[in-house]
mmCIF file as gemmi writes it, N, C-alpha and C atoms, coordinates in Angstrom:
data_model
loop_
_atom_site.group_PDB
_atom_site.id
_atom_site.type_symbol
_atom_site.label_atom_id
_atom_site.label_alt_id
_atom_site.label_comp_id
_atom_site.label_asym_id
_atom_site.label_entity_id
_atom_site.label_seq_id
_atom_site.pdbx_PDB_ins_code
_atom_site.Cartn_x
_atom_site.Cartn_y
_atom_site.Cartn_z
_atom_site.occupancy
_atom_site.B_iso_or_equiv
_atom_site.pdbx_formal_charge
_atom_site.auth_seq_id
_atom_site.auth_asym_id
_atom_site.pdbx_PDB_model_num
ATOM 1 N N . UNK Axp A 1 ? 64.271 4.647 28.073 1 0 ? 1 A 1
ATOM 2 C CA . UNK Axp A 1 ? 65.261 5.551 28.631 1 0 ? 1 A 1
ATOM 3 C C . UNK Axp A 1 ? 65.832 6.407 27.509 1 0 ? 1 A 1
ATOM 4 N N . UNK Axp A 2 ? 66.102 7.748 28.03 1 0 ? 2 A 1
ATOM 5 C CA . UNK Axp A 2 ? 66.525 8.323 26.889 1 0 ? 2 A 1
ATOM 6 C C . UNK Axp A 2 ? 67.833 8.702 26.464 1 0 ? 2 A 1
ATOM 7 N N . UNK Axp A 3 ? 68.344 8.086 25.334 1 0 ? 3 A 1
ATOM 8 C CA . UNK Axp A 3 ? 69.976 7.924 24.917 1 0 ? 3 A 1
ATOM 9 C C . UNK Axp A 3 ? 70.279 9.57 23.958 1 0 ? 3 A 1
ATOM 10 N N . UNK Axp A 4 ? 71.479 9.948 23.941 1 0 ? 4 A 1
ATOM 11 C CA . UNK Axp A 4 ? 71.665 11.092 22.958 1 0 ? 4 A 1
ATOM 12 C C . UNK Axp A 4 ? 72.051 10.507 21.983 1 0 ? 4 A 1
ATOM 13 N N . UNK Axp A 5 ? 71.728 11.753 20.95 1 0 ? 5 A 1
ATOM 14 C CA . UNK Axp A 5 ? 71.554 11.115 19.342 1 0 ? 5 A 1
ATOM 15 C C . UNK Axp A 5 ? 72.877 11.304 18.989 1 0 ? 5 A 1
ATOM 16 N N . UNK Axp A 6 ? 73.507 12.161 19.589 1 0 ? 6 A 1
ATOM 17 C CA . UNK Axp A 6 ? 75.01 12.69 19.427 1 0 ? 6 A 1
ATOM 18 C C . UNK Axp A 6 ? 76.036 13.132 20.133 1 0 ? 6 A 1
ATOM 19 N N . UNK Axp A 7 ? 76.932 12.765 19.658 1 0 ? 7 A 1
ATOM 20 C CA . UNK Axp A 7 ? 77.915 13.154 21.056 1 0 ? 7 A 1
ATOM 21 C C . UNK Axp A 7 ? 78.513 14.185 21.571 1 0 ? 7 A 1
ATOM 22 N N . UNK Axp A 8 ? 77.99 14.415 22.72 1 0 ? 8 A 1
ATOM 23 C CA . UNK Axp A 8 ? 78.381 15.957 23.668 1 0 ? 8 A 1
ATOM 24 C C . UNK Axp A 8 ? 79.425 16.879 23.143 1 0 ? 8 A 1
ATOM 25 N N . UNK Axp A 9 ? 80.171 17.955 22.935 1 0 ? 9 A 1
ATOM 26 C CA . UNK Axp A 9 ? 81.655 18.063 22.667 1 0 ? 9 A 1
ATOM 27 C C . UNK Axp A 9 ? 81.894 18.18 24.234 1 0 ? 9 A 1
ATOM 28 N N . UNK Axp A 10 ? 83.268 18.408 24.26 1 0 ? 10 A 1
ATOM 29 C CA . UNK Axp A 10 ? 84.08 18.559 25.35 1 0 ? 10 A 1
ATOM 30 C C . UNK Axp A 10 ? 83.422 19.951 26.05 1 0 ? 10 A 1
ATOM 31 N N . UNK Axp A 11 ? 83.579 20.739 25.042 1 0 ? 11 A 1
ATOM 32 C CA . UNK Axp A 11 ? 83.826 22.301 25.669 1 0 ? 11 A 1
ATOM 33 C C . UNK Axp A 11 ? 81.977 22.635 26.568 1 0 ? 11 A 1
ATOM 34 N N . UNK Axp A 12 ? 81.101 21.524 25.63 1 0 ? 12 A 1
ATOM 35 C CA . UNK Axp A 12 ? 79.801 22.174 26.039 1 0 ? 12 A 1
ATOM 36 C C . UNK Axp A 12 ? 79.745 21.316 27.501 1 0 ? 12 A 1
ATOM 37 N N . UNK Axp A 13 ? 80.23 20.048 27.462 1 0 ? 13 A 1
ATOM 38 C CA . UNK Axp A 13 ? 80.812 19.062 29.096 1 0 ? 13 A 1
ATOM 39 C C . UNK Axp A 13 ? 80.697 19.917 29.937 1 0 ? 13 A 1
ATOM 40 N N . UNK Axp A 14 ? 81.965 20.397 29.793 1 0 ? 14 A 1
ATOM 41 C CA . UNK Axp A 14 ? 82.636 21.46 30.811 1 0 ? 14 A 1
ATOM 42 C C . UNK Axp A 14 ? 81.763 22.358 31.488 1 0 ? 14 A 1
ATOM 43 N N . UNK Axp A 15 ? 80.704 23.079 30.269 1 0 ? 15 A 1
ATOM 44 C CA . UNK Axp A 15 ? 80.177 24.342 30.351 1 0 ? 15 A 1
ATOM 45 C C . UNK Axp A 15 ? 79.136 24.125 31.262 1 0 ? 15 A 1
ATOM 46 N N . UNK Axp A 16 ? 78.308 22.822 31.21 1 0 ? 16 A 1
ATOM 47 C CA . UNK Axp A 16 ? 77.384 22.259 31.982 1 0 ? 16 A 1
ATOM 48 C C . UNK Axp A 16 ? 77.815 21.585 33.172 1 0 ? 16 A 1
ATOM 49 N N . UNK Axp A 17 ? 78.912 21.201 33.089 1 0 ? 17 A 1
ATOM 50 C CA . UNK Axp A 17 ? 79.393 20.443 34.596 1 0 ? 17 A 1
ATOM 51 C C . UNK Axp A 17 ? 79.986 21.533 35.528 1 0 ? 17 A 1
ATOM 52 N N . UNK Axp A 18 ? 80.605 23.06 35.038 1 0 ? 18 A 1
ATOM 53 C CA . UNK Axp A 18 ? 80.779 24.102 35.845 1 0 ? 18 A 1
ATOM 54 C C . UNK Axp A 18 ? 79.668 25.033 36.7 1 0 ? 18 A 1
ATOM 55 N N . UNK Axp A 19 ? 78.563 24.929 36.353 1 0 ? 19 A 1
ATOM 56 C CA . UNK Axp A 19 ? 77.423 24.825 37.676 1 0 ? 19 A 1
ATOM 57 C C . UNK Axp A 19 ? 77.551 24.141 39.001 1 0 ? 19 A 1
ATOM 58 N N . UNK Axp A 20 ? 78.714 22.41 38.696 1 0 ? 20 A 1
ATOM 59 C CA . UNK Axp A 20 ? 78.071 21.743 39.908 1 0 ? 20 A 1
ATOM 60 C C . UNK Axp A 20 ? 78.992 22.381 40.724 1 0 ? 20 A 1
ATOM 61 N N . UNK Axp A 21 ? 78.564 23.164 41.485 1 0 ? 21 A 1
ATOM 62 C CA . UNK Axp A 21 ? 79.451 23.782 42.632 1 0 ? 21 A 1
ATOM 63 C C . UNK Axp A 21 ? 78.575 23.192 43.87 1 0 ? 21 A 1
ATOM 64 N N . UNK Axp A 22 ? 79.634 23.243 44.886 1 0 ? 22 A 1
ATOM 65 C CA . UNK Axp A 22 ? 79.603 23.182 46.125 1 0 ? 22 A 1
ATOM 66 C C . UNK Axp A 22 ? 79.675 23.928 46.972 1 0 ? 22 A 1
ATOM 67 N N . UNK Axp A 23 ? 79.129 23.836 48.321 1 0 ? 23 A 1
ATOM 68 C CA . UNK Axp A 23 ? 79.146 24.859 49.206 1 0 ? 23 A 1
ATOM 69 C C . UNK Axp A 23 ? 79.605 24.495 50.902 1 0 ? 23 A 1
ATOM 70 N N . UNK Axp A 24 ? 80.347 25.519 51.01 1 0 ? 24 A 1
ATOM 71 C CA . UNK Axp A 24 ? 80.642 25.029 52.561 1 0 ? 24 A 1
ATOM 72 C C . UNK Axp A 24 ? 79.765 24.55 53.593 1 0 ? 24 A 1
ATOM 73 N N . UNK Axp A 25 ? 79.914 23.995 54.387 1 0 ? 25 A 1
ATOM 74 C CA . UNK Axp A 25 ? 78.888 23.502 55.357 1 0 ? 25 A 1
ATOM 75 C C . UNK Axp A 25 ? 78.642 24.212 56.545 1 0 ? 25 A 1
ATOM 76 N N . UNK Axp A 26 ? 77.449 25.526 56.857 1 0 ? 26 A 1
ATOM 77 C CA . UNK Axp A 26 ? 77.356 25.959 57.679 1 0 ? 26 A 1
ATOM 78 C C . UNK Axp A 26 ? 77.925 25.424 59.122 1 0 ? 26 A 1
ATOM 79 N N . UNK Axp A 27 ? 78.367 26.627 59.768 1 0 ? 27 A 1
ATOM 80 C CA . UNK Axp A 27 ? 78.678 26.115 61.082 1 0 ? 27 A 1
ATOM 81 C C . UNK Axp A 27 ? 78.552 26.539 62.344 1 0 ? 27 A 1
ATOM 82 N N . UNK Axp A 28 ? 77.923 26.453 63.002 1 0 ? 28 A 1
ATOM 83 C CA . UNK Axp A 28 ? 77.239 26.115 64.037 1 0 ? 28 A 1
ATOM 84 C C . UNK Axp A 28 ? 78.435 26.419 65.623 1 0 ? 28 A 1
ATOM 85 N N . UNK Axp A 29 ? 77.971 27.073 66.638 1 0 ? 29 A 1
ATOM 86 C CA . UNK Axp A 29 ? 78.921 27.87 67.494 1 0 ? 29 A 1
ATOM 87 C C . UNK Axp A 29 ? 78.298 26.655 68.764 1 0 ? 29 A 1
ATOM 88 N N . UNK Axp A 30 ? 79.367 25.854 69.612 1 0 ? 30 A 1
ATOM 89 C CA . UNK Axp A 30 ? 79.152 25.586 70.79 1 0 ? 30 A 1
ATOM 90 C C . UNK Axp A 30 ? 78.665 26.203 71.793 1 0 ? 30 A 1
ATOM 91 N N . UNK Axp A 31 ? 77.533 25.596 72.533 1 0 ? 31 A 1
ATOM 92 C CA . UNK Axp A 31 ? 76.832 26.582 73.834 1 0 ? 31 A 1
ATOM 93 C C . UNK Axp A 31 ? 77.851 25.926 75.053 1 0 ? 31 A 1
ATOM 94 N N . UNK Axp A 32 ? 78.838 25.226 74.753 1 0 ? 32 A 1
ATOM 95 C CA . UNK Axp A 32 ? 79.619 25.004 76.167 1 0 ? 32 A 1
ATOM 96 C C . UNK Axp A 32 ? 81.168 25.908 75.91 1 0 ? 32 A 1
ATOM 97 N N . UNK Axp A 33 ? 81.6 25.881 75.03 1 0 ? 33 A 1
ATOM 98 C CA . UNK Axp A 33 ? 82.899 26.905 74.853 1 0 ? 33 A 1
ATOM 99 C C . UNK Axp A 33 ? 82.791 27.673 73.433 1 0 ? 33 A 1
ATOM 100 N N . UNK Axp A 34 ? 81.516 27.566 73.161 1 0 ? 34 A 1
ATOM 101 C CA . UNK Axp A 34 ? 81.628 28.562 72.53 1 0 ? 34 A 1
ATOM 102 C C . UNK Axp A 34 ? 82.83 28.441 70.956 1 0 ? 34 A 1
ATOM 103 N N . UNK Axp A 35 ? 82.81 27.926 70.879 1 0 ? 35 A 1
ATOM 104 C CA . UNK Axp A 35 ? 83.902 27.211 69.273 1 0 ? 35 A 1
ATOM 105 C C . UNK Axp A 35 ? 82.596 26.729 68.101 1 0 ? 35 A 1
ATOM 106 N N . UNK Axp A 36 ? 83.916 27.181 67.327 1 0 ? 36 A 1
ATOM 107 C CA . UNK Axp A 36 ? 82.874 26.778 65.946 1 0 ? 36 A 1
ATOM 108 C C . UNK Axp A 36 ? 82.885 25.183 65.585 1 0 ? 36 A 1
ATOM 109 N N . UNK Axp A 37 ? 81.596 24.906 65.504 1 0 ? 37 A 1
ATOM 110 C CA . UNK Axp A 37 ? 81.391 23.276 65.192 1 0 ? 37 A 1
ATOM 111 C C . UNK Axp A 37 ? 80.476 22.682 64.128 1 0 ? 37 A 1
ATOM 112 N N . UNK Axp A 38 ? 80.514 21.442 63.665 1 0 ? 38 A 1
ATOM 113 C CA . UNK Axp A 38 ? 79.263 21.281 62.202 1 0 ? 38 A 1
ATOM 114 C C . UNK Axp A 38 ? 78.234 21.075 63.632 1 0 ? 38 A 1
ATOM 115 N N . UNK Axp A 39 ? 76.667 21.252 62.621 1 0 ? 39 A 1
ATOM 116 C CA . UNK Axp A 39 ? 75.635 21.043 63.331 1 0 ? 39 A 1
ATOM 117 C C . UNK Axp A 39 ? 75.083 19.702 63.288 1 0 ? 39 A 1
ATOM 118 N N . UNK Axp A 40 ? 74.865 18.985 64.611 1 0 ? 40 A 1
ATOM 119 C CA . UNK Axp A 40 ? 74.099 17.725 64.849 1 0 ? 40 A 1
ATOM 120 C C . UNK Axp A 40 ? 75.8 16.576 65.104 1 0 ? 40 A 1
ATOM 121 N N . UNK Axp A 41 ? 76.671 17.353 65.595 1 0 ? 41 A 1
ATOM 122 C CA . UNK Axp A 41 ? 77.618 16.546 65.777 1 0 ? 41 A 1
ATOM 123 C C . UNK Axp A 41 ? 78.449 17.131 67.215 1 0 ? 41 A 1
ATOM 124 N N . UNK Axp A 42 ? 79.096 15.816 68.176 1 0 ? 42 A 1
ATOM 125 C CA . UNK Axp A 42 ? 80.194 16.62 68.781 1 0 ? 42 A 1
ATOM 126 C C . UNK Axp A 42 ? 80.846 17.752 68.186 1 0 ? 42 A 1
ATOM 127 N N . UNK Axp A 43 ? 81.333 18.524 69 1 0 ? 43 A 1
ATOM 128 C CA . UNK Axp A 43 ? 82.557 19.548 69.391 1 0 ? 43 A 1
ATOM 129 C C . UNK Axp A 43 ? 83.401 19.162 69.125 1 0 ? 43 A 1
ATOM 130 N N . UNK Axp A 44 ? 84.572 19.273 68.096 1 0 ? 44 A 1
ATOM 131 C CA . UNK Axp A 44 ? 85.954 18.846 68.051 1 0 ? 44 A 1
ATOM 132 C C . UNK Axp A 44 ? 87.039 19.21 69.253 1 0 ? 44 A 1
ATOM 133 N N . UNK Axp A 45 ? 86.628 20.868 69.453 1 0 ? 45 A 1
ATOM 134 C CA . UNK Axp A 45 ? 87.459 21.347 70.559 1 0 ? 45 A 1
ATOM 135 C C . UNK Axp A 45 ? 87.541 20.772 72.237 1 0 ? 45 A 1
ATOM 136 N N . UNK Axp A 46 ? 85.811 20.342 72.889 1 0 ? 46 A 1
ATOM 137 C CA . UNK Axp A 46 ? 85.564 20.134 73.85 1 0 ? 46 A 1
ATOM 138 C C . UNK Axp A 46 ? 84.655 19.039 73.648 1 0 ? 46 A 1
ATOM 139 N N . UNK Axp A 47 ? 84.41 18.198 73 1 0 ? 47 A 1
ATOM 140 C CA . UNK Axp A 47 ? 83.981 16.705 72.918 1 0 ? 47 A 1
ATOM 141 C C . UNK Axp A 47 ? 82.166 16.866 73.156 1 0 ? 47 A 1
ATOM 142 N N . UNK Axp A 48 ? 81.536 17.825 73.486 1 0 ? 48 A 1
ATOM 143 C CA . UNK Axp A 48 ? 80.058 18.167 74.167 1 0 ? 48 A 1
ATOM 144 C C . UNK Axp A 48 ? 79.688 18.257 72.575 1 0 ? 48 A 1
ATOM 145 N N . UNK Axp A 49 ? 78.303 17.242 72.821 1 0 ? 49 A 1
ATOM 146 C CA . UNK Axp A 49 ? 76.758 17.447 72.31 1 0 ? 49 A 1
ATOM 147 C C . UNK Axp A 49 ? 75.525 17.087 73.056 1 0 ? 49 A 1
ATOM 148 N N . UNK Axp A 50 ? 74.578 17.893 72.963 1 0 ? 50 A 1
ATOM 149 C CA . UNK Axp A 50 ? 73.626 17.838 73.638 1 0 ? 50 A 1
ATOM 150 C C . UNK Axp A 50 ? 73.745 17.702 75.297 1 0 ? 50 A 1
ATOM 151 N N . UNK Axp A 51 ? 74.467 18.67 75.408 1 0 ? 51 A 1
ATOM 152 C CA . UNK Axp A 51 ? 74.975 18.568 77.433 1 0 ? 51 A 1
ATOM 153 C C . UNK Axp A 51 ? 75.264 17.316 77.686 1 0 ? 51 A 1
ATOM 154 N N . UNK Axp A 52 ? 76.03 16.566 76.673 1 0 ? 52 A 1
ATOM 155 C CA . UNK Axp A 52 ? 76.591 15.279 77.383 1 0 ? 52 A 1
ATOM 156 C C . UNK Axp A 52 ? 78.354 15.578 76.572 1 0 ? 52 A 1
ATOM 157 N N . UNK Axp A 53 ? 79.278 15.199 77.569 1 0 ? 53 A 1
ATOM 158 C CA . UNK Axp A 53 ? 80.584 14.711 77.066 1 0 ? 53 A 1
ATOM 159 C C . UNK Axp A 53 ? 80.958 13.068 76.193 1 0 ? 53 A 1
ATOM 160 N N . UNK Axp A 54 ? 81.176 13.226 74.984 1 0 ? 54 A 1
ATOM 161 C CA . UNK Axp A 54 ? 81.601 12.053 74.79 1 0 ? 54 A 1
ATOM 162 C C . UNK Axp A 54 ? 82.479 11.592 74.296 1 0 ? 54 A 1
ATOM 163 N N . UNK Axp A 55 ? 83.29 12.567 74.306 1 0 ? 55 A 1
ATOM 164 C CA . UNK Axp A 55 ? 84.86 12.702 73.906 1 0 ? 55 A 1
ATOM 165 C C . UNK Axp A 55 ? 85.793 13.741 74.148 1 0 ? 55 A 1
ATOM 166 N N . UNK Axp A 56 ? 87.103 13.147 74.722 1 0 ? 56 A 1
ATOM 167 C CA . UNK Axp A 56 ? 87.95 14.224 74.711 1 0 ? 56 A 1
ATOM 168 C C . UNK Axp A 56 ? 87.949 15.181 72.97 1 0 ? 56 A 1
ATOM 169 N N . UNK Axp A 57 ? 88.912 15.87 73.498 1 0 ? 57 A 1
ATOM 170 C CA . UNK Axp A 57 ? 89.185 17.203 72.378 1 0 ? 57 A 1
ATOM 171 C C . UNK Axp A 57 ? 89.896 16.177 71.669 1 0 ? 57 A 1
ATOM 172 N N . UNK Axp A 58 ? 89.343 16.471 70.404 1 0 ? 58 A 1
ATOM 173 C CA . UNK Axp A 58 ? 90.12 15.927 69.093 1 0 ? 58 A 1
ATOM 174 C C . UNK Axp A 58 ? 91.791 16.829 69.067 1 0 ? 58 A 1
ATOM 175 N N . UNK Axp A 59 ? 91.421 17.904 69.06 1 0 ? 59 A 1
ATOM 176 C CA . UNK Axp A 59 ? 92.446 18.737 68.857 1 0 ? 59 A 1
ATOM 177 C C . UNK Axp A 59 ? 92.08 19.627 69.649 1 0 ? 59 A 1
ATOM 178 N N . UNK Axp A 60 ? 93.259 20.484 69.461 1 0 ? 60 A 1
ATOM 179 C CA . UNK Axp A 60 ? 93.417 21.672 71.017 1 0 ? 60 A 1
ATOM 180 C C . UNK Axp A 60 ? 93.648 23 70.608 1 0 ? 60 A 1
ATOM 181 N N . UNK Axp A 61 ? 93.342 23.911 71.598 1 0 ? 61 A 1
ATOM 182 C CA . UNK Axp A 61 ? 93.268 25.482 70.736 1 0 ? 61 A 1
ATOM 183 C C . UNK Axp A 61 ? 94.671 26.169 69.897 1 0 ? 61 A 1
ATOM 184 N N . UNK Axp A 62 ? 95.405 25.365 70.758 1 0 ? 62 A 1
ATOM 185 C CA . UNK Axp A 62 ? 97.191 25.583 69.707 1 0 ? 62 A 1
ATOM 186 C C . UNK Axp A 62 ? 97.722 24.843 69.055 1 0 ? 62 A 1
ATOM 187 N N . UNK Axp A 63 ? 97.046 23.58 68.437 1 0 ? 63 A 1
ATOM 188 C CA . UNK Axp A 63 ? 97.565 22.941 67.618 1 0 ? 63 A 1
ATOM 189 C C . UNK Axp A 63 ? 98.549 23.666 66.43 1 0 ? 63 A 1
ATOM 190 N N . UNK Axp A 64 ? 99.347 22.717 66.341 1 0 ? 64 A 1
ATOM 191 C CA . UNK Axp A 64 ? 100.339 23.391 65.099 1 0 ? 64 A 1
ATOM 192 C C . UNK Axp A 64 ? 100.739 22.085 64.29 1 0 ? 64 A 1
């Protein structure tokens, strides 16, 4: 396995660990109301995946 001969500095750390970015998770529009939802999961708004109900609404269109 391969060990470093020397130790990293801080600043070059940084410089290489500021690439690891992340990205939002596309999202995906309900075919029953039409709301934005992640893909391969219930509806938060109206509980529907795959033309089946399996949960009420997590939350509601006026939450505050």
């Amino acid at each position: 396995m391969a060990v470093p001969k020397r130790k990293m500095s801080r600043s070059n750390t940084r410089a290489r660990r500021s690439q690891w970015k992340t990205t939002a998770a596309p999202l995906a529009t309900c075919p029953k109301c039409k709301g934005d939802k992640l893909s391969h999961t219930a509806c938060p708004t109206c509980g529907a995946y795959k033309d089946r109900q399996y949960a009420e609404a997590l939350r509601t269109e006026h939450a505050g």
